[in-house]
C-alpha positions as CSV (number, residue, x, y, z in Angstrom):
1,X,93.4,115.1,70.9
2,X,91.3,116.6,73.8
3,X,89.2,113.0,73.7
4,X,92.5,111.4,74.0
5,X,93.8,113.2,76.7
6,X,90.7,112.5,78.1
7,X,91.0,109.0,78.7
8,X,94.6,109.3,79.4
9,X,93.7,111.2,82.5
10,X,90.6,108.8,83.3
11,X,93.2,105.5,83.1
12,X,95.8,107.3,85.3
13,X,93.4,108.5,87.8
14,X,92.0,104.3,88.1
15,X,95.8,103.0,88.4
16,X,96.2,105.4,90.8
17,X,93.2,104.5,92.7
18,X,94.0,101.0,92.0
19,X,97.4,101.0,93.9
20,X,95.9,103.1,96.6
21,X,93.6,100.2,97.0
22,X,95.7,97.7,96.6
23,X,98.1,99.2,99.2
24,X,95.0,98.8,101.9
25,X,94.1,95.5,101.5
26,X,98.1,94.5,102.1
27,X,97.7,96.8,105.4
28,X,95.4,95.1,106.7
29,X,98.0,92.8,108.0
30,X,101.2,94.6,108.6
31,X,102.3,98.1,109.1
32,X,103.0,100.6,106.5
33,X,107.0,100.7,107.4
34,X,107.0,96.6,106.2
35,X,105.3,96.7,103.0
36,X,107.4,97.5,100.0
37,X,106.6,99.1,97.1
38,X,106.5,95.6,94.6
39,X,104.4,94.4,96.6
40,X,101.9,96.9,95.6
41,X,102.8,96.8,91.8
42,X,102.3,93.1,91.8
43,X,99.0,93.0,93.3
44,X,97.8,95.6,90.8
45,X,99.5,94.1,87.9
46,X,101.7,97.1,86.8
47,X,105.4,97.5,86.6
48,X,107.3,99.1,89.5
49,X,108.6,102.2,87.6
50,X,104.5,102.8,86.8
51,X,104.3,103.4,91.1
52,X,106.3,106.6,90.2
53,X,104.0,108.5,88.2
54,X,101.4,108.3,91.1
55,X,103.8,108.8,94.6
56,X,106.8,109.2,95.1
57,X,107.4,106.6,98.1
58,X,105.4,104.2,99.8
59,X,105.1,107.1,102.4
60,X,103.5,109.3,100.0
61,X,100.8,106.4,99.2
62,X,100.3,106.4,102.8
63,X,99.5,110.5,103.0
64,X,97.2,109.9,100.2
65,X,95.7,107.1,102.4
66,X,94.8,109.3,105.5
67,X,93.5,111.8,103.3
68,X,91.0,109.4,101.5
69,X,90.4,107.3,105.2
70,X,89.4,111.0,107.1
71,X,88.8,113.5,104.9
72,X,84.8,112.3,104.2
73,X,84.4,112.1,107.7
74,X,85.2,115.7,108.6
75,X,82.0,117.1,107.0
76,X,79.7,114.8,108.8
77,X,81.0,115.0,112.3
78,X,81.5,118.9,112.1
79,X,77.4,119.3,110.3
80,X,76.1,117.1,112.9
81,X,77.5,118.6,116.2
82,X,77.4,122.0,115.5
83,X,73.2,121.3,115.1
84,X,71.3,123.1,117.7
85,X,69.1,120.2,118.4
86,X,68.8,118.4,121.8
87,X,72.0,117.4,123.0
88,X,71.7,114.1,123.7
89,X,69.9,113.6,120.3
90,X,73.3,115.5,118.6
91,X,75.1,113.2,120.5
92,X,73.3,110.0,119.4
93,X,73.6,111.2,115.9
94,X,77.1,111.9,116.1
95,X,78.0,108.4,117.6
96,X,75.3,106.5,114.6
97,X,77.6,108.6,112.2
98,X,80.9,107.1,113.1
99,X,79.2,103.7,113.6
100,X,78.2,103.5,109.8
101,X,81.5,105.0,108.8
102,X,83.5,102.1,111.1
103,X,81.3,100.0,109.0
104,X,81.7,101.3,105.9
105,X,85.6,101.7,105.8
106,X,86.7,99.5,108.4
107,X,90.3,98.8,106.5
108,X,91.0,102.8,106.8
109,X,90.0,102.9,110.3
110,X,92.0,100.0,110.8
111,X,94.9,101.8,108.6
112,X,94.6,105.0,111.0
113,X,94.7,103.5,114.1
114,X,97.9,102.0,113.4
115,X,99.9,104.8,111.4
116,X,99.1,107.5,113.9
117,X,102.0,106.0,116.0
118,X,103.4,104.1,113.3
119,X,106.9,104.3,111.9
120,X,106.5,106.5,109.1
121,X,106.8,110.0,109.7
122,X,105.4,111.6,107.1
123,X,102.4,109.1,107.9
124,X,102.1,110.3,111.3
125,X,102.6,114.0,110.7
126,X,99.5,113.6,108.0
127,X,97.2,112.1,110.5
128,X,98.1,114.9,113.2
129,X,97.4,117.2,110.6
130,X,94.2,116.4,109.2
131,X,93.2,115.7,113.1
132,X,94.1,119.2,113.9
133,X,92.4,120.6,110.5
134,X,89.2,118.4,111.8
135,X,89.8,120.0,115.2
136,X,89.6,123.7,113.7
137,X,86.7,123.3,111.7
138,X,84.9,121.9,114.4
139,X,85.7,124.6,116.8
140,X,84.8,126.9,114.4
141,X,80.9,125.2,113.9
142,X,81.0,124.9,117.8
143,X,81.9,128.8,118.1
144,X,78.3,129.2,116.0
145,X,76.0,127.3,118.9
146,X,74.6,129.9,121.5
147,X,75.3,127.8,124.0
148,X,79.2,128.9,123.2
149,X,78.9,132.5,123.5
150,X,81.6,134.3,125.3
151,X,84.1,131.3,124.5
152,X,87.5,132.6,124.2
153,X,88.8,130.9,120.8
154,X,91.6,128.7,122.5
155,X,88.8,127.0,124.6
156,X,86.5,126.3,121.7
157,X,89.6,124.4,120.0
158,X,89.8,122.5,123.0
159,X,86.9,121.8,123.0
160,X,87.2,120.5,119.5
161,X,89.7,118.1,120.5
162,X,88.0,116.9,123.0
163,X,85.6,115.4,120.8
164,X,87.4,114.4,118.1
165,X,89.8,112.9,119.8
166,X,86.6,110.7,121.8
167,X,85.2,110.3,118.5
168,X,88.3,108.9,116.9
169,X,88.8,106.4,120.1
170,X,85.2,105.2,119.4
171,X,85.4,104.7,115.9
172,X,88.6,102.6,116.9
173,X,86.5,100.5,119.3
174,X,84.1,99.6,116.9
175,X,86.8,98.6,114.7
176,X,88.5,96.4,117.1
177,X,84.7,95.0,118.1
178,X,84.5,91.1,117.4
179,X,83.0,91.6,113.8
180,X,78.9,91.0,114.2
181,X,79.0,91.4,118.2
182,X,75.8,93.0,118.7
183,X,76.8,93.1,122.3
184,X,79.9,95.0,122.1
185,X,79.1,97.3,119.8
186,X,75.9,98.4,122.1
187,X,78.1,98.5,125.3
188,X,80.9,101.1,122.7
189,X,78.2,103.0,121.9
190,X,76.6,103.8,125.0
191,X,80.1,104.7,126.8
192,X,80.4,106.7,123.5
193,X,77.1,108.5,124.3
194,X,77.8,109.1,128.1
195,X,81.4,110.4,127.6
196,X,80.2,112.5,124.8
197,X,77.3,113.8,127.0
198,X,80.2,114.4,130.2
199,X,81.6,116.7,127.8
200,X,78.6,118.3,127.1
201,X,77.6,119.1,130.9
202,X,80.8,120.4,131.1
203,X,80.5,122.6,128.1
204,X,77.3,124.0,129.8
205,X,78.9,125.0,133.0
206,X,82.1,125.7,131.8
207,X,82.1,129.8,132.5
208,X,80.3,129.4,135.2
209,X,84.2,129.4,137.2
């Protein structure tokens, strides 16, 4: 019984997946407020009613799909700046980071930066959220660094939004970067680099008022 609960659970879990999938590929063209939900059935090959036992609405597909395009990203950003490294070397890091994650998952960048002001609330309200969750764990790994010490917490978290809201804009402009433009992806990351390092020297010097 257990073995066939088993793979019950494993076949849910990869028509689940599959939808979720399926629903990206259609986004790459349209927004999430003009795709319906047989659309998605059809491309994965299961009946309408099966979309129920995974979301309950194509806006809940969508929550799942910010969770899935952000939520490996958070980790890496938040390990790499909070490093106590040279700054501009941080810096550099951070920027190669988003880079290879633009490459990697350009469909959910390209799925964010449409959604975040898209027409779908609960869409939008998922993004600000996991934003803001990125923002406080950040803040948190920044609060660590020496170079923060005597921060009041309220200017740590903005801070914290101040780079991840730079970060997100870059990861953007190397999604909307003619695809194998050597060029413009050197010119987005060196802006990256210098506004990233403008933060920085204002970090430095920021109780000095």
């Amino acid at each position: 019984m257990s073995h066939t609960l088993g793979v019950r659970e494993a076949q849910k879990r990869q028509t689940r997946q599959a939808l979720l999938d399926a629903g990206l590929r259609l986004l790459e063209n349209q927004s999430l407020s003009s795709l319906g939900l047989r659309e998605v059935t059809r491309e994965v090959g299961v009946a309408p009613a099966g979309f129920y036992r995974h979301f309950r609405d194509m806006g809940d597909l969508g929550v799942a799909l910010v969770a899935e395009s952000l939520g490996s990203l958070h980790g890496m950003i938040r390990a790499t700046l909070a490093q106590q490294d040279d700054a501009e070397e941080v810096i550099a890091r951070s920027v190669g980071v988003i880079t290879a994650h633009v490459r990697e998952h350009r469909p959910h960048i390209r799925f964010i930066a449409r959604e975040r002001h898209g027409g779908v609330q609960a869409v939008r309200e998922a993004i600000a959220s996991e934003l803001s969750q990125f923002a406080d764990e950040l803040a948190t790994a920044l609060g660590a660094q020496r170079v923060s010490r005597g921060w009041p917490p309220e200017d740590l978290r903005m801070l914290a939004e101040l780079y991840v809201d730079r970060l997100l804009r870059t990861a953007i402009a190397f999604m909307e970067a003619p695809d194998g433009d050597a060029e413009a992806e050197e010119r987005i990351e060196l802006t990256a680099r210098k506004e990233l390092y403008l933060i920085h020297l204002g970090r430095r010097h920021w109780l000095d008022a």
